[in-house]
Structure formats: C-alpha cells, structure tokens
C-alpha positions in Angstrom: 14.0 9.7 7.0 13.6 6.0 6.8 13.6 5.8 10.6 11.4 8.5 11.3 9.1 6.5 9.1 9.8 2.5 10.5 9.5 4.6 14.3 5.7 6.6 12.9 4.7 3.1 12.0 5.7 1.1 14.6 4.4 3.6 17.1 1.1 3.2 15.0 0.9 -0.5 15.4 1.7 -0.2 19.2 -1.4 1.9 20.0 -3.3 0.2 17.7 -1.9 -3.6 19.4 -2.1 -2.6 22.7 -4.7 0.0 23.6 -8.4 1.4 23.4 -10.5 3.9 25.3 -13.9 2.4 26.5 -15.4 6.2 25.2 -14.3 6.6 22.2 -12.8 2.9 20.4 -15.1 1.3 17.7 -16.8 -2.3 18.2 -13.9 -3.6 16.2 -11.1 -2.1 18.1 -12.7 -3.4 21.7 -13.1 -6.6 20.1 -9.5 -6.6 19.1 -9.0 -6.3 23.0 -7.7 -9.3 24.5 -11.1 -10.5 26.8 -13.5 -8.9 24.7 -15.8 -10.3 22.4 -18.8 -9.3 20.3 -21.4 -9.4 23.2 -19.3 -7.3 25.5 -17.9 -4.7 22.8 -22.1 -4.7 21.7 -22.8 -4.0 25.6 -20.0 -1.3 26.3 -20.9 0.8 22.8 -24.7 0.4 23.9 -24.3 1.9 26.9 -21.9 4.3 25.9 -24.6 6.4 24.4 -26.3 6.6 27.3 -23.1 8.9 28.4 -19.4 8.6 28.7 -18.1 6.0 31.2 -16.8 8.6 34.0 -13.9 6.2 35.4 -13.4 2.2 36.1 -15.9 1.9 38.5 -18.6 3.2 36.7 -17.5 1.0 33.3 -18.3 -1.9 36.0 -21.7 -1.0 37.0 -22.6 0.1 34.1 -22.1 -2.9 31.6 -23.0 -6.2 32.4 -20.7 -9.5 31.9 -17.8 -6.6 33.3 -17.0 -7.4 37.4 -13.6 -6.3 38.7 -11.5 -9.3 38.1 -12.4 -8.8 34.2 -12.2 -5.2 34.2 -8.3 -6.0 35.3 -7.7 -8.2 32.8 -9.0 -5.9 30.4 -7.1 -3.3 31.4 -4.1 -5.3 31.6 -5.1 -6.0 27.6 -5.3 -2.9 26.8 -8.4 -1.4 27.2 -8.8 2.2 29.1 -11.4 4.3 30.4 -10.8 8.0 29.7 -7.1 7.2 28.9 -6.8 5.4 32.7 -5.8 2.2 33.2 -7.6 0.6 36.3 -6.0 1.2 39.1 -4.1 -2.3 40.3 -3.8 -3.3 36.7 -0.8 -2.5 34.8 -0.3 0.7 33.7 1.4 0.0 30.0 0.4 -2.9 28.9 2.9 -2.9 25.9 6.1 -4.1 28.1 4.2 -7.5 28.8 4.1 -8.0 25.2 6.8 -6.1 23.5 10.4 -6.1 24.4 12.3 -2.9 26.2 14.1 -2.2 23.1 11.0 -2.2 20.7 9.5 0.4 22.9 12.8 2.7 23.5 12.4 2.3 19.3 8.8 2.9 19.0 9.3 6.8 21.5 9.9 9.5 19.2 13.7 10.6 19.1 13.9 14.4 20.3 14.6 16.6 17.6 15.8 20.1 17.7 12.7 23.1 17.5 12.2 24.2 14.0 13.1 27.2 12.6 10.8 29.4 10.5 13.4 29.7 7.9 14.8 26.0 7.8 15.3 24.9 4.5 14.6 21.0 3.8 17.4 18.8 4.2 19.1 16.4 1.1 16.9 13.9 1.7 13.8 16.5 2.0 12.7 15.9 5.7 12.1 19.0 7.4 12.5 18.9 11.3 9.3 18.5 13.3 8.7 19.8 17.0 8.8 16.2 18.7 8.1 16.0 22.5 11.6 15.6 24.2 10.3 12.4 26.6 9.4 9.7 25.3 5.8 9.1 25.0 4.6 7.2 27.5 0.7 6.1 27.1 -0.7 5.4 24.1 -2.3 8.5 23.3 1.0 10.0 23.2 2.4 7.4 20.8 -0.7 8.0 18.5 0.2 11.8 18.6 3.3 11.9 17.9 2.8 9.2 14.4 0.0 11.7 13.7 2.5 14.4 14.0 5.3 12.7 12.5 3.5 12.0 9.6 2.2 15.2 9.0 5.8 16.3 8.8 6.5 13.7 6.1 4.0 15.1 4.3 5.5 18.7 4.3 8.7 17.4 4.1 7.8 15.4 0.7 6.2 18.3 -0.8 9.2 20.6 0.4 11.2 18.5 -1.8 9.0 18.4 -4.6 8.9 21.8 -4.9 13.0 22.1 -4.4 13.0 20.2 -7.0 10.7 21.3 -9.7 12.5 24.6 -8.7 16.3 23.0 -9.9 14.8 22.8 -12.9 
C-alpha cells in the first residue's frame, strides 16, 4: 500500500517536474518550464484563446519571442503541444533529469484485473485495473496517479466500513 502510494506520488511530481501542454497548462505551470518566463507564458496563454495551437509549427508562428531553436529547448524542458514533443527534440524529457531506476519506479506496476466480488485485502487496498506497460508520456503518468488514487480512496473506505462492520 505504501508503495502504491510513494509510486502515485512520485509519478505526480514527474508530470508535474517535467511536462506541460502549450493548450491546456496554466501561466504558472509554463512558467515552471525550463526557458519560459512571464512574458512568454503571458504570450502563449494570450494567444491561446485565439484557438488551440494545432502542432509545433503553428506554436512558432503564432507566439512571438518562440523561433525553432527555442521551441527545441522547450520541448526538450518539457513543454508539449497537444501531448507532442517537437519533432528533433527529445521525446521524454524526464531521463535527462531523472535516473533509469526512478522512472522504472515512478510506471505503475501491473496488477491483476479486479474482480466484482474482491473483498479488500488486510491492509484494505483493493486492486485497481492498472495499464500493463509502463506509462510512457506524461499524460499517462498523470492518469494512472489519478487512477491510483482513486483506488486508495475506495480502498480506505473499504476498510472503514470492514471495520465498523467487526464491530
């Protein structure tokens, strides 16, 4: 239980370290990109309303202070346009800054599919449906600790109510 928790929250911390989308991130998490400051993250929301940014190229054209040498940087940092990285620029950013072993920690373990009529365990975790590949963009990651977490919370009330029923 323990793990499942320490993996949810370091998976949590990766996608919010490494990665945000251009479309949908807030002016704080583009500022929190590595190359991105308040003008630019005040340029890209600005001209975000005026539609989504379709791919890299029009991200580009579309915001001033943003050419293609920055744009790989950026992406390199983290920062993604409709869940792409630019093409040229490092898919995962994460294994530049985090070691292989953090990351084969941080990719939800595969756990057998649920059963309807599982009983919680002793410790009171029920078994979630968890993708049997490791996640392997950010979106995923944030996913699965949205997933995982939500099967804490069953499993914690599972156990509450095992246990006001011992009573």
């Amino acid at each position: 239980m323990f793990k499942r928790i320490l993996v949810a929250l370091l998976a949590f911390f990766a996608f919010s370290a490494f990665a945000a989308d251009a479309n949908n991130a807030s002016q704080a998490d583009l500022e929190a990109i590595k190359g991105i400051g308040p003008a630019i993250a005040t340029k890209i929301v600005d001209e975000r309303k005026n539609g989504a940014f379709k791919d890299w190229p029009d991200l580009v054209a579309r915001v001033k202070g943003i050419g293609d040498k920055s744009a790989a940087k950026l992406s390199a940092a983290g920062l993604t346009v409709n869940g792409a990285a630019m093409s040229g620029a490092p898919a995962a950013p994460a294994p530049a800054k985090t070691s292989a072993a953090a990351l084969k920690a941080a990719a939800p373990a595969p756990a057998p599919a649920p059963t309807a009529a599982k009983p919680a365990t002793a410790t009171g975790a029920t078994v979630a449906a968890t993708p049997a590949a490791p996640a392997s963009s950010a979106k995923e990651l944030k996913k699965a600790a949205a997933a995982q977490k939500k099967a804490d919370k069953a499993a914690a009330k599972a156990a509450k109510a095992a246990s006001a029923a011992s009573k």
